[in-house]
N, C-alpha and C positions, 0 to 999 in steps of 0.2 A: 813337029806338031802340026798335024793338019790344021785347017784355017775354023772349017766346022767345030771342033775340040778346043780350039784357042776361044772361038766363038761362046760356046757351053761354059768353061772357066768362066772367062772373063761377067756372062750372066748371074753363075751362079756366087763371086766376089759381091757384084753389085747390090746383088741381090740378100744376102748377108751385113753387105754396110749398110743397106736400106733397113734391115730389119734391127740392128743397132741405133740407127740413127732414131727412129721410131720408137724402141723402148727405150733410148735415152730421152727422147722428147718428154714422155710419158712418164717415167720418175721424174723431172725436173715439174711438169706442170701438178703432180700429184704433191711432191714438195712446196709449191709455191703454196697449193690450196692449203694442205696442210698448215702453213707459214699465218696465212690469213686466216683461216679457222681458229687454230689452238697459241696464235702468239701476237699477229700484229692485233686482233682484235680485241687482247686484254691491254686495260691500260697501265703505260709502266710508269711504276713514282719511284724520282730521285733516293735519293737517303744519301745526306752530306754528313761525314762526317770532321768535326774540326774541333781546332785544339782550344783557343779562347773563343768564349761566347760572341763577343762582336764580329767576328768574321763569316758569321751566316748571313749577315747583309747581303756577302757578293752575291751569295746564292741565292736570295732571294731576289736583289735587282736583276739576276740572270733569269731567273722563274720569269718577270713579267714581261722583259722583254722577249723570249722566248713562248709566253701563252701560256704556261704552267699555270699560274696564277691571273685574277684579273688584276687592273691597275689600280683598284679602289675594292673596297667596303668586302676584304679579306677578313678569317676569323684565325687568330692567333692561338692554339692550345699550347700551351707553356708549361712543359710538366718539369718541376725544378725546386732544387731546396733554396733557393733563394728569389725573391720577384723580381730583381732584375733591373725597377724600374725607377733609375733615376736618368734625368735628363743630359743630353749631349753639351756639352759648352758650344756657343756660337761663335768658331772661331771667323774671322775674315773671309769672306765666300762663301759660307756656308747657305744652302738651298732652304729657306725657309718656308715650309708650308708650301711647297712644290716638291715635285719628284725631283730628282737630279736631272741635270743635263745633258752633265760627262761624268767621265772615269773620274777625273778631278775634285769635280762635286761628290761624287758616289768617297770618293776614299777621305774627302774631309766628315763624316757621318761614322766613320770606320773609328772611335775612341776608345772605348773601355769596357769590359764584358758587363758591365751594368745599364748602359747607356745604349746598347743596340735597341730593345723594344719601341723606348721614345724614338729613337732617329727613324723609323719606320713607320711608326702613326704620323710624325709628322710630313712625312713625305707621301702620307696617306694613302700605304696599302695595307693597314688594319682601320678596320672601325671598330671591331671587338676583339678583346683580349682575356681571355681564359687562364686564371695561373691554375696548377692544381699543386697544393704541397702536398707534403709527406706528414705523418701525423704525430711522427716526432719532431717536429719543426712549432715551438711556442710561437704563442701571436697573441698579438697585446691584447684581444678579449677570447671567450670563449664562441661565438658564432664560425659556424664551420662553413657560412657562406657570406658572402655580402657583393654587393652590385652596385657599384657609382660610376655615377658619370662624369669623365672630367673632360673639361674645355681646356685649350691651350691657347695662348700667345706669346706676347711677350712685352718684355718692359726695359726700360732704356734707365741704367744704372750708374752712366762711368761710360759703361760698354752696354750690350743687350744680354736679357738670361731669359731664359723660358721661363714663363709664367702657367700657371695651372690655378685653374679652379674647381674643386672638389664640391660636386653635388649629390646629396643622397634626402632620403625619406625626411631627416629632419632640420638640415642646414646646408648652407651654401658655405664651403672658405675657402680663398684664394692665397696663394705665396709666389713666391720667386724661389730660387737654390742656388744659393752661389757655392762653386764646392771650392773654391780658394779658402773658405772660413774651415774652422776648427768643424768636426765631426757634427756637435753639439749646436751650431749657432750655423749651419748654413740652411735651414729653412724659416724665411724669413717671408712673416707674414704682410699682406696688403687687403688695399679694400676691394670690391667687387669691381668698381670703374675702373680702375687702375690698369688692370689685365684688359687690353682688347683682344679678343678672343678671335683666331681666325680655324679651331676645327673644331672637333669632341670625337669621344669613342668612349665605348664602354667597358670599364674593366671590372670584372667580376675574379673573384679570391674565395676555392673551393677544394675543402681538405680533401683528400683523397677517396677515403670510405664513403661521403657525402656524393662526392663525384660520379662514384659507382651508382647511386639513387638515381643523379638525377640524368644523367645517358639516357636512363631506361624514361623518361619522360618525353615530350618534345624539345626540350631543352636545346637540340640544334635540329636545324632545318633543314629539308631536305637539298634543296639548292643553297645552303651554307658551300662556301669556298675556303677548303682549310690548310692551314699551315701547323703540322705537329712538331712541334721543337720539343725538345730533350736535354737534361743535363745529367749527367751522369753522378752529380752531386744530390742527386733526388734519392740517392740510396744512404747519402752519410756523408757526412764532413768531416776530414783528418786534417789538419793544419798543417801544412808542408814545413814549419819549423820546427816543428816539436821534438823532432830528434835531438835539436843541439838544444833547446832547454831541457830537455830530458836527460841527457848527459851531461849539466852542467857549464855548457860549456859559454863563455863570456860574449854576451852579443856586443859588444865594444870591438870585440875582435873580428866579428863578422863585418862590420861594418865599414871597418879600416880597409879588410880585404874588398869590397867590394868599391871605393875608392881606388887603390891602387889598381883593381881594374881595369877601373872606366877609361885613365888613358894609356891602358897597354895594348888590351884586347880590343881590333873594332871590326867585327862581324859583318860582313857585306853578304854572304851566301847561307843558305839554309842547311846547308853543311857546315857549316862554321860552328852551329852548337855543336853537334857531336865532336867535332874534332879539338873545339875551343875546353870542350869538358876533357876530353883525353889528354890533349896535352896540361892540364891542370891537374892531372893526379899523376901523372909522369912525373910531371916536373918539382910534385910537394915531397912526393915519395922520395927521389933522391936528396933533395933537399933535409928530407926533416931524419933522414937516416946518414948523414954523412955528418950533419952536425953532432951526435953526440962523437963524433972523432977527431974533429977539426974544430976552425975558431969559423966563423961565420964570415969571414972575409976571404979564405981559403975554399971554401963552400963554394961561392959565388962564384970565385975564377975561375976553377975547377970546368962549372956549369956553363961556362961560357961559349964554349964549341958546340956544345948538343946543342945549344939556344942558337945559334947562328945558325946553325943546320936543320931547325924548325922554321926560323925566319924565311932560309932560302927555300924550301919546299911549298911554303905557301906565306908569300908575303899578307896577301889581303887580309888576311886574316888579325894581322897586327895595325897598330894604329903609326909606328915610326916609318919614317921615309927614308934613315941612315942609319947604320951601327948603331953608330953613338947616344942615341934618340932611344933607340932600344935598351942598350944596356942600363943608360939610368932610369929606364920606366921596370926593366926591368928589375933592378935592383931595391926598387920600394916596394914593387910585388911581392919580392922572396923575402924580404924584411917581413912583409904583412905574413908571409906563412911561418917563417919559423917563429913566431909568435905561439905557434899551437904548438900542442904534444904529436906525438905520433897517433895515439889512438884518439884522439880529436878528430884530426883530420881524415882519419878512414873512418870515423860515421861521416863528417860531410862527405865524404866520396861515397862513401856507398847505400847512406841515409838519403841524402839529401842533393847532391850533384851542385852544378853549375849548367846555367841554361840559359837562353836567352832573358831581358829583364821584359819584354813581351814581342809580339810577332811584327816581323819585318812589314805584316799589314793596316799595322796599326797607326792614325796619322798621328804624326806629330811635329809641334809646330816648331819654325826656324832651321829646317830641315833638318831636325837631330833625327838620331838612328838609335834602334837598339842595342845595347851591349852584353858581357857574357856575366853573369854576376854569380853567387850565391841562391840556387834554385831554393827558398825558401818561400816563393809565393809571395802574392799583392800584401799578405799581413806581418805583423811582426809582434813581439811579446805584448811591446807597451802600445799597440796601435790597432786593435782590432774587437770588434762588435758582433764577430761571429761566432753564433751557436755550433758545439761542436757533436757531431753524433756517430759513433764508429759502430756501423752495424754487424748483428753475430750473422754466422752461416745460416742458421733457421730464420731470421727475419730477411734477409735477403731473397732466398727463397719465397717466404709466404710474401714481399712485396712486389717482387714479380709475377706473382700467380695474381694479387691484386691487380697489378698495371692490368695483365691481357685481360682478366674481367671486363676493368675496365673498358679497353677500348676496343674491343673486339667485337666486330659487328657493330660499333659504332660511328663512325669516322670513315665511313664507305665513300665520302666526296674530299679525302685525305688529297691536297694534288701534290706535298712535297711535305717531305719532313730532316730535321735537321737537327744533330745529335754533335754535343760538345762533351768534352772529357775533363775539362779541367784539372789540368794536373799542371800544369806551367805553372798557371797563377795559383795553384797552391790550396783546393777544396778537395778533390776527389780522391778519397784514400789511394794511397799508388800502388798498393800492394794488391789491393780488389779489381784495377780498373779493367783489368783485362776479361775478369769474370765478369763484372757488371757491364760492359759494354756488350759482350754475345747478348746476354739476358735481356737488354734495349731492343738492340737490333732484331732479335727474334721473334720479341712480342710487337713490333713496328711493321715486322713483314707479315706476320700473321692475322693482323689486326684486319686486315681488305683481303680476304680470301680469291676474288674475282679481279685481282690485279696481279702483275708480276714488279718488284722492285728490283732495282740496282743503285749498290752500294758503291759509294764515290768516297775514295778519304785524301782529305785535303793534304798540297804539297808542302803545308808550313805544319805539320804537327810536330812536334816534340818526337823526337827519337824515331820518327817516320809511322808508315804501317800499323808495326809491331807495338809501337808506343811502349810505357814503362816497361824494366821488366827488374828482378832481383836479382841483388850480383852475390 
């Protein structure tokens, strides 16, 4: 090849990556604008999903210090079949009337799915709190709206309890709560001086159809800073036991099992539910079918090699440190199960399960931990003050056509919202939960048109992702 000809090549290579290099410039800088035009300059809001209601704390102390949210004088919309709003216990440490300081502080506030709203006024990033029920939800008068304002402190008992006092139109009354006392007798009233008051916030309680009115009002503001929480119980309450009183079946005997539990099973990982439920319907189901052929002693030995060979595959998951430790915790467990019939035990397995007895994020004191129990929920037959409402296909429907009325186009300064499923602790039908949470979600992304969301679900929910499903 002559040098001239080598020369012309070599131009015209060059000259071809230049023109590459050029239109590749060119889509990337067309892509960036595009980037900035149609995406970074919509704003994007969170959507947490989780499994017990106290556990959107994290997300919300994550919201402030991240900017999401401001540090103070936040508005709470609370749309939920229940309000939620009973106070935290003041264990040792606890951040009173300050924000937290640490992770420490932040997970002592972490207690009970009723108790998260107070832990978060008093650490003052609401000043106003919005419930909205559902209109099948009774309440002790007929006003579909009301507005007080409550103060908080606190009062020095033995120990300290948060104090409140309840101001509206025609009176002042102040209490304490102690929830150690019976249902009935833990609010307990005081005088006005008593409570030294160290915040206030406004909560207002507004039926759902009502709600719809007053959006279309000024009712919130335009530099309002909001926080949309969700419960997935706003559509209807199923009682997570009601299988086995519906079937008859002996809550004596529930109870026993879930003793012999407590020191067999001890759940260190979040896999430990699902696996902790698998190996409990393994292990009844052999059990409660080899007894009508054997004596129950013969049973048990039998059993004894698959149980070692669960032991070795994942010890954590057990509470013993040796064989031997196992086998007798073992053996009061299988006790507790052949107690039941065969078709007993396959509605608990497939009614009702085994699941943690709340989330590994929940504080609790003396360093206990969760265990694997009887997934029948926070209630029980003889222990519960819950309305119950199992709603048809058509009011579901027409309630979610209600919510997006509702908030659609209204709640435009939305900056995070946050959706619980309740199904652990035993409210939100389990058969629905997966229809009604799209229906949530849907009308939640809908509701800010000139925003883009993303959907986060949390790593401690019940059965992952997917969450319930029918076996």
């Amino acid at each position: 090849m002559s040098l001239k000809r080598y020369i012309i090549k070599l131009t015209m290579s060059q000259t071809r990556r230049m023109k590459l290099i050029i239109i590749s410039s060119l889509l990337i800088f067309l892509g960036l604008f595009y980037y900035h035009i149609f995406y970074k300059s919509q704003r994007i809001i969170p959507i947490y999903v989780v499994e017990e209601h106290h556990e959107v704390l994290p997300y919300w102390y994550d919201a402030v210090r991240d900017g999401l949210i401001k540090r103070t004088q936040n508005t709470l919309i609370h749309i939920d079949g229940h309000s939620d709003m009973n106070v935290p216990i003041l264990y040792k440490g606890y951040p009173l009337f300050r924000y937290p300081k640490s992770p420490t502080e932040e997970d002592i506030t972490i207690q009970r799915n009723d108790m998260f709203i107070y832990a978060a006024v008093i650490a003052g990033i609401f000043n106003r709190v919005i419930w909205i029920y559902p209109s099948w939800l009774k309440q002790e008068d007929d006003a579909k709206y009301t507005n007080t304002k409550i103060s908080l402190g606190y009062i020095f008992k033995n120990k300290r309890y948060v104090c409140l006092c309840e101001e509206n139109s025609n009176e002042t009354s102040c209490y304490y709560v102690d929830v150690d006392k019976d249902i009935d007798d833990r609010i307990i009233p005081m005088e006005i001086n008593e409570c030294s008051t160290s915040t206030n916030f406004q909560f207002e309680i507004v039926e759902e159809t009502e709600a719809i009115k007053m959006f279309k009002t000024d009712w919130l503001k335009n530099d309002d800073s909001i926080v949309v929480d969700f419960d997935l119980d706003y559509y209807g309450v199923e009682l997570a036991y009601k299988p086995i009183t519906k079937y008859n079946i002996n809550w004596k005997k529930i109870e026993k099992l879930n003793r012999a539990l407590d020191p067999f099973l001890c759940p260190r990982l979040q896999q430990h539910e699902v696996l902790g439920n698998a190996f409990l319907g393994k292990a009844a189901h052999y059990l409660l079918i080899a007894k009508q052929f054997e004596s129950r002693n013969d049973t048990l030995r039998k059993y004894r090699k698959s149980l070692l060979k669960e032991y070795k595959r994942d010890p954590l998951l057990f509470c013993a440190k040796e064989n031997a430790e196992l086998m007798e915790g073992w053996k009061n467990l299988a006790n507790a199960i052949l107690d039941f019939s065969i078709k007993e035990f396959e509605i608990i397995v497939k009614k009702v399960r085994f699941c943690l007895s709340t989330s590994f994020k929940t504080f609790m004191p003396n360093d206990d931990s969760p265990g694997i129990v009887v997934c029948h929920g926070m209630n029980t037959p003889n222990d519960t003050v819950v309305q119950e409402h199992y709603p048809t296909p058509v009011e579901t429907v027409k309630r979610t056509a209600r919510l997006a009325k509702m908030l659609s186009g209204n709640i435009d300064n939305m900056k995070i919202s946050t959706v619980c499923r309740s199904i652990r602790d035993g409210y939100t039908p389990r058969r629905l939960v997966a229809h009604l949470e799209g229906d949530a979600l849907s009308v939640i992304r809908e509701s800010v048109s000139t925003s883009k969301f993303l959907i986060y679900f949390d790593d401690f929910l019940l059965w992952g992702k997917l969450g319930w499903w029918d076996i």
